[in-house]
TISE-32752 format. One record per residue: x, y, z of N, C-alpha, C, O in turn. Coordinates in steps of 0.05 Angstrom, whole numbers, plus 5000, padded with zeros to 4 digits. Each point is the difference from the previous one (the first is absolute). Last residue first. Example, Ala and Ser with C-alpha at 12.3 -4.5 7.8 and 13.67 -1.06 7.14 Angstrom:
BEGIN
525749555142501650245001498550225014501050225004499648634995498250245000501850245000502150005013
This chain:
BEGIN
762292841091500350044964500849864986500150064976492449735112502449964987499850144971498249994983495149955110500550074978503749994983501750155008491849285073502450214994499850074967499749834983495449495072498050154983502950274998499250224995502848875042499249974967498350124999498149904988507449975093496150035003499249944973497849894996511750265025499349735011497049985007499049865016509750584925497350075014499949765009501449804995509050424991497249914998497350085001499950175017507950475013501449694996495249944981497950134997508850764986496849895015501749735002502149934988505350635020498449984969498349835023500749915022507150265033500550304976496949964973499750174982502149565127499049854979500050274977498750214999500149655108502750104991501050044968502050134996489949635039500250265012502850084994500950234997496448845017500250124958498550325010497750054991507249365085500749984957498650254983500750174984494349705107503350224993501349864980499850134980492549395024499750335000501850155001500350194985500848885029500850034971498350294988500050084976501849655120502650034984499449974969501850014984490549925071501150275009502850024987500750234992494948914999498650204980501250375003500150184982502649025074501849974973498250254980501050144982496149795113503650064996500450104965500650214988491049405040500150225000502750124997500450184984499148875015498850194969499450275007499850144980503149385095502649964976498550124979501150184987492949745081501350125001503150084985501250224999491549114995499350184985501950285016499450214989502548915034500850074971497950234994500550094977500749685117503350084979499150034971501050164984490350075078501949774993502050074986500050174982489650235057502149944993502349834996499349785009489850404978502249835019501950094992500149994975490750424999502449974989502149935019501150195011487949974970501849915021502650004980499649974976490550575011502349684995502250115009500850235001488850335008502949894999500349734993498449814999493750694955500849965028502649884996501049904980493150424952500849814994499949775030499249775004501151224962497849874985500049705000499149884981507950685059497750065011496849914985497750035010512449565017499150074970496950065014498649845012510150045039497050105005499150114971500150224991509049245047499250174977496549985001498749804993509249915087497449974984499650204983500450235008507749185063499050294991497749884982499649764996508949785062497449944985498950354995501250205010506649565056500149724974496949964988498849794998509050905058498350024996498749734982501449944980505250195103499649894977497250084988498049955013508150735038498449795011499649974966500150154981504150615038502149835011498949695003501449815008495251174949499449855029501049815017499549975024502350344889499350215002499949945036501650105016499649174919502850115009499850255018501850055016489949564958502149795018502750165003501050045022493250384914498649985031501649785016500150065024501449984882501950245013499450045035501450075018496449224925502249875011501350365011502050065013489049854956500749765025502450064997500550055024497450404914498550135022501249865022501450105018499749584903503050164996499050135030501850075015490649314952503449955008501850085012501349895018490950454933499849935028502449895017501050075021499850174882499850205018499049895022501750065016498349294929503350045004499850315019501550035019490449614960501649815016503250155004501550035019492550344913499650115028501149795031500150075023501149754884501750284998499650105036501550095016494549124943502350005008500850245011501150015023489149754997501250024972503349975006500649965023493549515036500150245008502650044963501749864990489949375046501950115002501250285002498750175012493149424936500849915019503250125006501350094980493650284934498049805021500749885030498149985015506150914968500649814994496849814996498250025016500551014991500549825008501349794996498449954981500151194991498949694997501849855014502450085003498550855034498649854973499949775010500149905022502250685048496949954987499849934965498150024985509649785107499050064983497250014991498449825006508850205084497350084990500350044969501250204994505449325080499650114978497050084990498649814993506449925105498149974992500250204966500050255003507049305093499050134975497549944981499749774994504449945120497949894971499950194972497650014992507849815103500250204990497649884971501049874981502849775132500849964970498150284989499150165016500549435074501650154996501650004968502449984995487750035029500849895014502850185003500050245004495650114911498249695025502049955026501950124990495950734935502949905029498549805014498750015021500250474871498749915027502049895019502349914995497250774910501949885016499349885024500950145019496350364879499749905028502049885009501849934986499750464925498650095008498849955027499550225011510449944967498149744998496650105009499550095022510050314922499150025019497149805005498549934982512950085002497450034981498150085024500650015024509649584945500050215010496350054985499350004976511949475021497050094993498050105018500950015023508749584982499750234971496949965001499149924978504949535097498849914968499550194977498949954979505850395107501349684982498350014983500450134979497050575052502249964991500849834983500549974976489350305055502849785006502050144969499550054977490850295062500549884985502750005009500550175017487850214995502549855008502549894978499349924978490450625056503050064978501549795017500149985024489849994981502049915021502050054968499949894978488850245033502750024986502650065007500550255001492249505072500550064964502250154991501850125010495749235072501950164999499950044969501349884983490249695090502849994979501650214990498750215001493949535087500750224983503050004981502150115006488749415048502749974989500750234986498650114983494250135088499849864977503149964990501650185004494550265077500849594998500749954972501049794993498251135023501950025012500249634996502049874993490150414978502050194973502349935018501749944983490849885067500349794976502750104988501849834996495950795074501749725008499949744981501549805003494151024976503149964997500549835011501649854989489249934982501950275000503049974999501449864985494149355043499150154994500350224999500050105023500148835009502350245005498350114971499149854983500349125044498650195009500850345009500050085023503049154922501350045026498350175014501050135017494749574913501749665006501650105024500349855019495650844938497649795008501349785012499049875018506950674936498950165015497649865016499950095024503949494895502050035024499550165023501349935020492049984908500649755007502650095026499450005024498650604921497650085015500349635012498649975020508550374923500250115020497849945017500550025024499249494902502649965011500050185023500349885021492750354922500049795012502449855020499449935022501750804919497050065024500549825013501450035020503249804908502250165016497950145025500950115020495249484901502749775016500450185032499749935024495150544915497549815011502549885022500049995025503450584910499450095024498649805024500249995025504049754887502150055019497750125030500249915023494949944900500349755010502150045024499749885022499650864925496949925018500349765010498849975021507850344929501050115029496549955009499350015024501749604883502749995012498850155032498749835012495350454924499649725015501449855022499249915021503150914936498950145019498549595009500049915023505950324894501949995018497149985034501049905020495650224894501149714989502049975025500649765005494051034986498749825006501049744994498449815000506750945000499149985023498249715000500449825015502950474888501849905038499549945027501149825012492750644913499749674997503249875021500149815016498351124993497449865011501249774999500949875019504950634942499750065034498449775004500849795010502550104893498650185015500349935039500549795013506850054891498949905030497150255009500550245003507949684935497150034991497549885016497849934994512150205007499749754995496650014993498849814992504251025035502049904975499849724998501349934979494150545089498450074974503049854972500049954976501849765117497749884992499150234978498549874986508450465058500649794980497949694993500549804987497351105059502350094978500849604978499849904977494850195113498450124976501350034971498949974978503349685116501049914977498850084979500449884979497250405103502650115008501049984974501350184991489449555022500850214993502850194995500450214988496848915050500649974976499750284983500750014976500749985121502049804984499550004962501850034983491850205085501550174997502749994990501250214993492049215016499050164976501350275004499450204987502649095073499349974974500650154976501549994981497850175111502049884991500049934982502350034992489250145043501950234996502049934995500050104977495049075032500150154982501050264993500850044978501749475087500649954981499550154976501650094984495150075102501950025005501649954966501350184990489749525026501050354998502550134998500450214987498148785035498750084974499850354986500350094978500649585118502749874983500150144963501650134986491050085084502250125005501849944977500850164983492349305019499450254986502150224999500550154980499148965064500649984977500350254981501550034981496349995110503349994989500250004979501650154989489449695032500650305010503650024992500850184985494849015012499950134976499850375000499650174983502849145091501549994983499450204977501750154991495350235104499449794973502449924987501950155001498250405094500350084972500149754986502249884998498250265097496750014992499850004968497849984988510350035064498849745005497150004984498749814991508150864971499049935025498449755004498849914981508250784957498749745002498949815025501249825011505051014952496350105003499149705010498050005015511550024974499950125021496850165005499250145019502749324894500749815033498650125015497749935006503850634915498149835003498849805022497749965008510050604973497950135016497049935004498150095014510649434951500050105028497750105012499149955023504049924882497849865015499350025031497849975012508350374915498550145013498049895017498450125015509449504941500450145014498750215012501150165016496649144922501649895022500850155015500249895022497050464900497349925015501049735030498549905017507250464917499150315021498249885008499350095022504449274927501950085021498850275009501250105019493749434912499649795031503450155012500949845016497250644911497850045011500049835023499250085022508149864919498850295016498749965008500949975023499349324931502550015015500050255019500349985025493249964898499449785016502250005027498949985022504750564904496550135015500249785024501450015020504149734916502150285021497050125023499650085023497749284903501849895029500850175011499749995025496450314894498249885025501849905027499950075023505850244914498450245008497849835018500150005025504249384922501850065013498950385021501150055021494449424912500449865024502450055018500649865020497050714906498049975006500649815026499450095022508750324941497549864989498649945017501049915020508450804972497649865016497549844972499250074978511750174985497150185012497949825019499649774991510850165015498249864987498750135012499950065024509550284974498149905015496850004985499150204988511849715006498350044987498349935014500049775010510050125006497750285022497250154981499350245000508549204995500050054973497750255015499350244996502849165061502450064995500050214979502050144998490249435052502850115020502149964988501849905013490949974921498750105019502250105028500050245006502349254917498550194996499250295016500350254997502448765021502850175001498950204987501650185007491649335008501750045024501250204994499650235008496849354926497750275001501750055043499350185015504649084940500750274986497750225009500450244998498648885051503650145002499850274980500650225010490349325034501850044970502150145002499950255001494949285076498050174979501449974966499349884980506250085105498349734990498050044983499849814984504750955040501049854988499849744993501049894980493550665083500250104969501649834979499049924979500349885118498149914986500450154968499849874979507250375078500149694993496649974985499949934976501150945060501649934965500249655008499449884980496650455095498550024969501450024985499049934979505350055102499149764995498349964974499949804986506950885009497850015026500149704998501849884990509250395011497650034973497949935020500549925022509950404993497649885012497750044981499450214988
């Protein structure tokens, strides 16, 4: 059984793949790859602390009173986060400060959203405190799931329950497609839908990649982008089995 993240890796580049889960070389962190691990932390504890924010929130309490909440909330998250990476931000030569202030725009715009969204649904049902925190939808984070049959196996950052079906939600914070949804992360939304359908027994037939700089896109499902998740998961176990690198497939691999 392999995750659903080695299929995105291997669309990436088969040899820095077979590298990496076979040869078990693991690539030093870079700068966009440390900010993201940050950016990613920070909106999952701050998803999970918010609670106490709600349960203060009273009819009498301002948007820009939330906003302030939201915005605190983050920022301790933050800047406790980027202290955590102190070690491998002084090796990419990274200061604290100039991070914060290139990552802290990012979650000021998230806070304003995410005020608003709540201070709109609370006004609209009229509910406040906990009985807001009890109406409010409450999606299923990070949901381990994974199948036999299809050998795979991952975990999904959201999970919404419309009706009687199942909606998967991918949270990324880099960059964006201009339109659409990049491949790597299609084929991981994918492999989600077809594990939530088998997982639940119900058709799952759509999911969303929440490019957070960007907002969601939609990703329909269908036989054929389901046959390319199949065929990409049988050509990850190949070359796991695989005695020499197969290919690069990014053209920044180093070769002797």
């Amino acid at each position: 059984m392999i995750s659903v993240t080695m299929l995105c890796s291997y669309l990436y580049c088969p040899k820095k793949f077979y590298d990496q889960y076979v040869l078990r070389i693991k690539e030093p962190p870079n700068a966009p790859m440390v900010k993201g691990f940050i950016k990613h932390v920070v909106f999952d504890f701050a998803n999970k602390r918010e609670k106490e924010i709600i349960l203060g929130f009273l009819s009498s309490t301002s948007l820009e009173d939330l906003e302030i909440s939201y915005k605190g909330l983050y920022n301790k998250i933050l800047l406790k986060e980027i202290s955590n990476k102190k070690t491998d931000l002084g090796k990419l030569e990274l200061g604290e400060k100039e991070v914060y202030k290139e990552l802290w725009p990012f979650f000021l715009f998230e806070a304003k959203d995410k005020a608003k969204e709540i201070f709109d649904f609370a006004k609209k049902n009229n509910v406040y405190g906990e009985s807001l925190w009890f109406k409010l939808p409450k999606p299923i984070s990070e949901l381990r799931i994974q199948s036999s049959e299809l050998q795979l196996k991952g975990v999904i950052d959201k999970v919404e329950k419309i009706g009687n079906t199942f909606i998967p939600i991918e949270i990324k914070t880099g960059r964006a497609p201009d339109s659409g949804i990049w491949k790597g992360h299609k084929i991981q939304l994918a492999a989600y839908i077809l594990l939530l359908s088998e997982h639940y027994g119900v058709e799952v037939k759509e999911g969303y990649v929440d490019y957070k700089e960007a907002g969601k896109r939609k990703l329909v499902m269908n036989p054929f982008v389901r046959d390319e998740v199949l065929e990409i998961r049988d050509k990850v176990l190949a070359v796991l089995d695989l005695k020499e690198a197969p290919a690069c497939g990014c053209g920044r691999c180093v070769t002797s």
